[in-house]
C-alpha positions in Angstrom: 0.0 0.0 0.0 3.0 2.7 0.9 4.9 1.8 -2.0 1.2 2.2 -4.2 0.9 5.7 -2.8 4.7 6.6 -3.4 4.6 5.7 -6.7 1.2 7.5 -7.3 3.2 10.1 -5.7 6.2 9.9 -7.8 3.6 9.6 -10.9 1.8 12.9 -10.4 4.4 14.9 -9.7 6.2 13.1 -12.9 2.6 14.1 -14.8 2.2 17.7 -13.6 2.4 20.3 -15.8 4.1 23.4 -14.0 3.9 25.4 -16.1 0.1 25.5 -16.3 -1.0 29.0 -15.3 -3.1 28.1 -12.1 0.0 25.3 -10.8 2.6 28.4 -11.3 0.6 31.2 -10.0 -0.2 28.8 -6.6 3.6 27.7 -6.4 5.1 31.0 -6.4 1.9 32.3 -4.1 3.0 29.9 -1.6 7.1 30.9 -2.5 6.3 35.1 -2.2 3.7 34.6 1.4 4.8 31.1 3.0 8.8 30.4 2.7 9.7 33.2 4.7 7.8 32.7 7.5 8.8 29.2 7.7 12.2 30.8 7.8 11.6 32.7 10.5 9.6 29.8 12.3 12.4 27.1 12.0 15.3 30.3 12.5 17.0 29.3 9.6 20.0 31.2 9.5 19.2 34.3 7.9 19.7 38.1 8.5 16.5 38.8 6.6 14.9 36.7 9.5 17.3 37.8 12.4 16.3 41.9 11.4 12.6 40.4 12.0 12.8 38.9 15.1 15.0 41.0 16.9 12.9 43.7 16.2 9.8 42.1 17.1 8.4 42.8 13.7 5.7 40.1 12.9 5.3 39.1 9.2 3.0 36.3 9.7 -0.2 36.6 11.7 -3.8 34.5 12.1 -5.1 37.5 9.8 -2.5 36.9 7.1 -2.7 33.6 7.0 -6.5 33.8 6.8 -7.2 36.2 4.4 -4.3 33.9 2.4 -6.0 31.1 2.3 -9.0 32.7 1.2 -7.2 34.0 -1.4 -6.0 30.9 -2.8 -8.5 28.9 -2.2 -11.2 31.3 -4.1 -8.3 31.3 -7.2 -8.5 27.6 -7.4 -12.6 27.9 -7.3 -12.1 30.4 -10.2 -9.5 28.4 -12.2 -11.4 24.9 -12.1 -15.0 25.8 -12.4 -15.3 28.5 -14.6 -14.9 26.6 -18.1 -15.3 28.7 -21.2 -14.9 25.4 -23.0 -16.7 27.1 -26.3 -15.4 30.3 -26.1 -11.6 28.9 -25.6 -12.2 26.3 -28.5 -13.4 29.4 -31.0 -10.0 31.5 -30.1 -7.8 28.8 -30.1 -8.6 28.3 -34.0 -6.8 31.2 -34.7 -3.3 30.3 -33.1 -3.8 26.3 -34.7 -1.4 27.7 -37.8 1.8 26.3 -39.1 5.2 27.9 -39.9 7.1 28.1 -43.1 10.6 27.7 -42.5 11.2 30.8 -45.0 8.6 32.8 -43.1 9.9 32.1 -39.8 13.6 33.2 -40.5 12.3 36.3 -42.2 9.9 37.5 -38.8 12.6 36.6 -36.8 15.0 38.5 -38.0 12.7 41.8 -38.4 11.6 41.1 -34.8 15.5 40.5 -33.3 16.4 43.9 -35.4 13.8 46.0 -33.8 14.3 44.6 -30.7 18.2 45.4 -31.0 17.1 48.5 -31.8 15.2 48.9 -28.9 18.5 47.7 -26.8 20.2 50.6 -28.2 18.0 53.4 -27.6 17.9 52.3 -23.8 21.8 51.9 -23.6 22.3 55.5 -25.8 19.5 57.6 -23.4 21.2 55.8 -20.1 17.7 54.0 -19.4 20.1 50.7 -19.3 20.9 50.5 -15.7 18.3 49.2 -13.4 20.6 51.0 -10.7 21.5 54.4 -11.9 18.8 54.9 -14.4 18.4 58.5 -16.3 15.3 60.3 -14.9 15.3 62.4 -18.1 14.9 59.0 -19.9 12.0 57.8 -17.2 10.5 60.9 -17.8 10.6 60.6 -21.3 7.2 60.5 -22.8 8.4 57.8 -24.9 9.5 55.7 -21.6 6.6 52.8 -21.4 6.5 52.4 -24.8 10.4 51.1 -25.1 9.6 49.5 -22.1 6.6 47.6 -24.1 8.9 47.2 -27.7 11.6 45.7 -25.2 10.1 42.2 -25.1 10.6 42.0 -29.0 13.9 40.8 -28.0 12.8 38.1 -26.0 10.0 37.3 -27.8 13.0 37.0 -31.1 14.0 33.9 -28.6 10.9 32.5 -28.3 10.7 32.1 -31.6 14.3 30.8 -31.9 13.8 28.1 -29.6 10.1 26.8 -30.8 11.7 26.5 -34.0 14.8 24.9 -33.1 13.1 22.9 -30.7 10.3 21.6 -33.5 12.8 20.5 -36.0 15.2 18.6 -33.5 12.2 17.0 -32.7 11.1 15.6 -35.9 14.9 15.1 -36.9 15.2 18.0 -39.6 18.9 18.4 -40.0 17.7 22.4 -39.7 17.6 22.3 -36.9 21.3 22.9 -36.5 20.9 26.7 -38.3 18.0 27.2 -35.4 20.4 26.0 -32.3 22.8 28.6 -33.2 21.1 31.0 -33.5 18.8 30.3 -30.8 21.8 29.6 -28.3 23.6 33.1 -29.1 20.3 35.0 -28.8 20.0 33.4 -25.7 23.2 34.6 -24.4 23.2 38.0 -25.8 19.7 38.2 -24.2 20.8 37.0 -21.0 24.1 39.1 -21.1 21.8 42.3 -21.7 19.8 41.7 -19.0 22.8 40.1 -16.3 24.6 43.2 -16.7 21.2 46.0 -17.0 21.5 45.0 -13.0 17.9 44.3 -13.3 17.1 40.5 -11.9 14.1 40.2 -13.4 15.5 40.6 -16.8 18.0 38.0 -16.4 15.7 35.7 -15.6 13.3 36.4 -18.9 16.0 34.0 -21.4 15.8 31.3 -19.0 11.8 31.0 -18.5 11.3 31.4 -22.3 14.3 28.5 -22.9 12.1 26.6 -19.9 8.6 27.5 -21.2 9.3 26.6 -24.9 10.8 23.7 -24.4 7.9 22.2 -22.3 5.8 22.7 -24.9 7.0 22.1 -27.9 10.0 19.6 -27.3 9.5 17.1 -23.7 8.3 17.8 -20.3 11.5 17.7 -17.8 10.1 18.2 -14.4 13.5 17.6 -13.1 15.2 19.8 -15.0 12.9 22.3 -14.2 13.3 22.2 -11.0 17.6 21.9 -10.9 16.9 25.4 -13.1 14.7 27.1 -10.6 17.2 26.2 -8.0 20.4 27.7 -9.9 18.1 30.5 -10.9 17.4 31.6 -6.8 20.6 30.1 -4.9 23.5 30.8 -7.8 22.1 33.4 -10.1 20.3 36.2 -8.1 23.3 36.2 -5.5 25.5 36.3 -8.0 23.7 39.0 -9.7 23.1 41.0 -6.3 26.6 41.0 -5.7 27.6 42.5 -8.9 25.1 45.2 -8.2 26.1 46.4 -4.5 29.0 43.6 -4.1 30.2 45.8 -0.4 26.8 44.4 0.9 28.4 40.7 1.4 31.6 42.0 2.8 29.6 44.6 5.2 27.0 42.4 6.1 28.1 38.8 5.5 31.6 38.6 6.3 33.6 39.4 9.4 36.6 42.1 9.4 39.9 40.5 10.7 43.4 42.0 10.5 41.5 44.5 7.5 40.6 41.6 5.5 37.5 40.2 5.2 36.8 36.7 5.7 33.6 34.7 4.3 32.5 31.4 5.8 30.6 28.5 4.0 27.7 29.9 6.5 27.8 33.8 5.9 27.8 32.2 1.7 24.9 30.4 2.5 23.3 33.5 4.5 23.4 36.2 1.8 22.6 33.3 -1.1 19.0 32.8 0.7 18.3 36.8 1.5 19.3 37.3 -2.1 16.6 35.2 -3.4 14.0 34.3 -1.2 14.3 37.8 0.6 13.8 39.6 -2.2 10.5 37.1 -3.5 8.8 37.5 -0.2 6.0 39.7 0.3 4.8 38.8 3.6 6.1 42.2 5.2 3.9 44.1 2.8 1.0 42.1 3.6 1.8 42.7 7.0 1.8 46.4 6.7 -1.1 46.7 4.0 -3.4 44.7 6.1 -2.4 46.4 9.4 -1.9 49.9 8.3 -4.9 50.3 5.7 -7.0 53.0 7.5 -9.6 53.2 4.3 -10.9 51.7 1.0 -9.6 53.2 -2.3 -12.6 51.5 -3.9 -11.3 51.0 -7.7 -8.8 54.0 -7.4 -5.9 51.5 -8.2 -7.6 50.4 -11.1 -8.3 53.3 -13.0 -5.0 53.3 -14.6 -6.5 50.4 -16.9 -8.8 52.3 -19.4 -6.4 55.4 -18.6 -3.5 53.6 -20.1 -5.6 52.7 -23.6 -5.5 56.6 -24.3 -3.1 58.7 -26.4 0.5 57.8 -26.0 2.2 60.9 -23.8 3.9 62.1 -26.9 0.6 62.9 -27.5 -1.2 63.4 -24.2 1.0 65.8 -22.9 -0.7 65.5 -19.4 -1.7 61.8 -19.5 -1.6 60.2 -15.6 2.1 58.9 -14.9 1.6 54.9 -14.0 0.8 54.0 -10.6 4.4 52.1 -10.7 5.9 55.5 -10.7 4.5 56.1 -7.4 6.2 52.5 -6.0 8.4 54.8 -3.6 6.0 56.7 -2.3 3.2 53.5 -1.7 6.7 51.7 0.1 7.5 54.8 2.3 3.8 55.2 3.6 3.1 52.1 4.6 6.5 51.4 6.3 7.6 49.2 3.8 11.0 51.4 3.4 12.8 53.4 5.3 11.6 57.1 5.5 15.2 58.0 4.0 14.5 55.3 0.9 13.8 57.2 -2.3 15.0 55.0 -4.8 13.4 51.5 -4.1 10.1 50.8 -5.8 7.7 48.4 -4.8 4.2 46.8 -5.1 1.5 46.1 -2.7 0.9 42.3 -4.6 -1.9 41.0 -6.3 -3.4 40.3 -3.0 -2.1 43.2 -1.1 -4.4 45.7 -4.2 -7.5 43.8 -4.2 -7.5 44.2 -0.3 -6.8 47.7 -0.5 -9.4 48.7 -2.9 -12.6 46.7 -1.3 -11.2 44.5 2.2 -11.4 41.0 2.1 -14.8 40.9 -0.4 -12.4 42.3 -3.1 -9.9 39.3 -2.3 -12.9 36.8 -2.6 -14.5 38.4 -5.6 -10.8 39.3 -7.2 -9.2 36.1 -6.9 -12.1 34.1 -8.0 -12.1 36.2 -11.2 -8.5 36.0 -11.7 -8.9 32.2 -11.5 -11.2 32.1 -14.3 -9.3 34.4 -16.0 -6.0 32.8 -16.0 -7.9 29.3 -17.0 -8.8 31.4 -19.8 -5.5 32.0 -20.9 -4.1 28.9 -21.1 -7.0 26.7 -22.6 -6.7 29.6 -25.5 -2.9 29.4 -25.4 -1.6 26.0 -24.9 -4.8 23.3 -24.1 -7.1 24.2 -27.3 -4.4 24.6 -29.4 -2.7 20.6 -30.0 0.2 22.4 -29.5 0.5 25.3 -31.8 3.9 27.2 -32.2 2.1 30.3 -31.8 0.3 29.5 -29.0 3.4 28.6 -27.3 5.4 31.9 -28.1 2.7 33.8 -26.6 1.6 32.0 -23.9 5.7 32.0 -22.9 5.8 35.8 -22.7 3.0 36.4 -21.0 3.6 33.6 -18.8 6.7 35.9 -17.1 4.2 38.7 -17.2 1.6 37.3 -15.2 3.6 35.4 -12.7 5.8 38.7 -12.4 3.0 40.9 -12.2 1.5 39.1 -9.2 3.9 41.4 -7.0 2.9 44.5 -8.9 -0.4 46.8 -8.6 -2.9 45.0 -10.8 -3.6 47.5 -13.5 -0.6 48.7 -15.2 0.5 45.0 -15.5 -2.6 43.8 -17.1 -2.6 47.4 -19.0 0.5 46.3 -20.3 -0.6 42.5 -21.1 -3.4 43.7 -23.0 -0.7 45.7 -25.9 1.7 43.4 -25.2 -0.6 41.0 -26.8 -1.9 42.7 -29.3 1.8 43.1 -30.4 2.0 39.3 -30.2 -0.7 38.2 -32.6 0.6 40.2 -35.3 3.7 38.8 -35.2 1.4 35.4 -35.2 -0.1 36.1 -38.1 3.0 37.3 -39.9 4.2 33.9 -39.1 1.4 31.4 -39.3 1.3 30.2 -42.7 -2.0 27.6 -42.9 -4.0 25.2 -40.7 -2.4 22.2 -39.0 
């Protein structure tokens, strides 16, 4: 009987698809609000979790952990009962096209050269540097579109790797001209975004290699998982101490005879605050849920049909995004230190449906984000037999999404929204006829 359950076990984890929208959205729900907690609860060694408990700051409460739940529980509700079965089936139609191998070289390279482009502009205006950005360039009124245009470059991969991946697959000797260029896209990508300082951006190359490659090539749960690993115990330290490198000698290592010396512990320390630190969002829950003194009813949200209007080239006095006000949201609530100008952050998916309407907007709002992301991927990936198209979209909005669950809700979804429509003409510019 034990070993019957281990191997069912062993089966469904073999058989689960992670990278189905509702499994990833739950996964890094319970990575962002549960792992530091249990950090703090088993006192792993961390100085994240030391800073906590020595000064008696809670980030965990029965109220947290309620409203939580009810969270999650309402998203899964709203992802596996709301079936648009119809409705997904009629959509999905229009992704269920073929690529030429002429046609997909040309797009490619018309989408790779615009996204260079875009590259350029950033690096030549000094918007490159997540760290010591331009505010002339963020104050340009052209600033959210290159921010928009700047997922041609990675969505050039996508393409790269679907292909490549395709014709290893069914043992075209092309595939060789696709795995080079796939590969150095992949590392100029990566490069660009390792170096812009910006974490986020390094990660994009790896979760479109990961995303692709589930869906077009073979399912590799273990590889997966060995990826996610390097991505949050090798990468993001790595990364964080390129960025502020005095932070592991000030705050990691101890001074002796004016050298600094590192231990296999003090390693291990700064790896988990660089990466699970920096994904946890209990503290803001914490604060939000604490320090709310009244509703905003929708205010949050208005950015959404505000951000359809004239670009600001245009609309000289069009509403800067919510995002720009990340500082100021952090420095109110607590989040930051008074003297913090420069960090920027979000109150979570969670953390803005509570603001706006209490704990009916997290039971309402996560049920209709649990249809809504069902949506998504029956369009994307279930209805579609496994379109090429379907897959390029589904892995850039995928990073979107998942991202955007630490964000305020509208200027992410804002962004989805012409981020997509960007993506279906570059499907039909590639789709060629039915399967």
């Amino acid at each position: 009987m034990k070993m019957f359950s281990l191997n069912n076990i062993k089966t469904a984890i073999k058989n689960l698809d992670f990278f189905e929208l509702g499994n990833s959205f739950v996964f890094y729900f319970i990575l962002m609000f549960g792992i530091m907690p249990l950090a703090a609860f088993f006192r792993l060694p961390s100085k994240y979790v030391e800073y906590f408990i020595n000064q008696d700051i809670s980030i965990f409460n029965a109220k947290i952990f309620t409203f939580l739940l009810i969270g999650i529980l309402f998203f899964i509700l709203g992802y596996k009962f709301f079936n648009f079965q119809r409705t997904t089936e009629k959509i999905s139609q229009i992704f269920k096209k073929e690529w030429s191998f002429k046609r997909t070289l040309r797009v490619f390279l018309i989408v790779f050269f615009f996204g260079f482009i875009i590259k350029s502009i950033k690096i030549f205006s000094d918007g490159y540097s997540h760290i010591e950005r331009s505010q002339n360039f963020v104050n340009s009124p052209f600033y959210s579109l290159i921010g928009l245009l700047d997922w041609l470059g990675p969505t050039a991969l996508a393409i790269a790797f679907i292909y490549y991946f395709y014709l290893f697959k069914i043992g075209d000797l092309r595939y060789k001209i696709w795995k080079f260029i796939a590969l150095s896209v992949f590392i100029f990508e990566f490069g660009y975004g390792f170096f812009s300082s910006s974490r986020f951006s390094a990660i994009i190359p790896i979760m479109i290699y990961l995303i692709t490659r589930h869906y077009v090539y073979r399912r590799d749960f273990r590889r997966t998982i060995i990826i996610i690993v390097l991505i949050l115990f090798v990468l993001m330290p790595i990364q964080n101490f390129y960025r502020t490198p005095q932070n592991l000698f000030a705050g990691y290592s101890v001074l002796t005879n004016h050298h600094y010396k590192t231990t296999s512990l003090s390693v291990s320390q700064y790896a988990f605050d660089s990466s699970i630190a920096r994904i946890s969002q209990s503290w803001i829950l914490s604060a939000i849920f604490e320090k709310n003194d009244e509703f905003l009813y929708g205010q949050t949200f208005k950015e959404f049909l505000t951000s359809f209007g004239p670009p600001r080239f245009i609309w000289k006095n069009k509403p800067l995004s919510i995002n720009h006000y990340g500082n100021e949201f952090g420095r109110h609530f607590g989040i930051l230190n008074s003297d913090d100008f420069v960090t920027s952050i979000g109150p979570t998916i969670i953390g803005d449906w509570y603001m706006n309407f209490g704990l009916p907007g997290i039971i309402f709002g996560m049920l209709f984000f649990g249809a809504i992301f069902r949506f998504i991927y029956d369009c994307l990936i279930k209805n579609t037999g496994g379109s090429f198209s379907g897959a390029i979209i589904y892995s850039v909005i995928w990073i979107q999404i998942i991202k955007g669950t630490e964000d305020f809700i509208a200027p992410v979804w804002a962004g989805l929204v012409k981020l997509l429509v960007i993506l279906i003409v570059i499907h039909f510019a590639l789709a060629t006829k039915k399967k």
